[in-house]
N, C-alpha and C positions, 0 to 999 in steps of 0.2 A: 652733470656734476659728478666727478670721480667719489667712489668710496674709497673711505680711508678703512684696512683692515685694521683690527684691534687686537689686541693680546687676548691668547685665549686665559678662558677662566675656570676655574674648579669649584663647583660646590661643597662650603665646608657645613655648613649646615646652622644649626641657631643653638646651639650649646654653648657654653661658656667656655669650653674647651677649643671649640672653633677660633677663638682670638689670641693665642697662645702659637707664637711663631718657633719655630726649631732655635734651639738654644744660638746664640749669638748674630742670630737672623732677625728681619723686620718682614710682615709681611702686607701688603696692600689689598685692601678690601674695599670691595663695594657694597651697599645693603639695600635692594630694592623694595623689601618687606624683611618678615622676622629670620631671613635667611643670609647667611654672608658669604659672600662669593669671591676666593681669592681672583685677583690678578697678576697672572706670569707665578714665575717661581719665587721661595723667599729670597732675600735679597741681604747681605751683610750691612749694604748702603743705606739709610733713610731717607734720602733725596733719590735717590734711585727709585725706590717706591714710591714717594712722594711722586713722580716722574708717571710712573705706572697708574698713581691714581686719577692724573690731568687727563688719561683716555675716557674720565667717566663723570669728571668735573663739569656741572652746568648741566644736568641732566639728571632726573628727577627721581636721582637715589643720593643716601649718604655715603660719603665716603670716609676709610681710616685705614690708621698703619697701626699695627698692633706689633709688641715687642715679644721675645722671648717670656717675659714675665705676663703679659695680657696686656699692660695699661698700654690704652690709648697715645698718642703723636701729634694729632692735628687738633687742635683748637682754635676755632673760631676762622678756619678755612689755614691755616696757618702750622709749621710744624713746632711744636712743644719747645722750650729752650730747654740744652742742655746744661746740668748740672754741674 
């Protein structure tokens, strides 16, 4: 069975500051324990990330997209409606 590579990831660490994406960016995380580990680079897209996060989906961490301001994206496996 082939491996699929993955995108690599960045340890942002477990601060509240860690969830906080570069101004007008989204960034996709993974959380395997009290640590969040970006995926890929930030990303202007939220389906783009969104995208980023399915490398990690179904597999026994949380996953989220965090905005420029911190709040969360996916709710309920699901991306947030926009306002």
């Amino acid at each position: 069975m082939p491996k699929t590579k993955k995108t690599p990831v960045k340890e942002l660490g477990a601060s509240a500051l860690s969830q906080i994406a570069p101004t007008g960016k989204f960034i996709a995380c993974f959380m395997p324990d009290s640590c969040i580990y970006q995926i890929g680079a930030p990303t202007s897209d939220r389906e783009s990330a969104f995208v980023l996060c399915s490398e990690y989906r179904g597999m026994d961490v949380g996953i989220q997209i965090f905005n420029d301001k911190g709040e969360p994206q996916i709710f309920g496996g699901k991306l947030k409606p926009i306002d």
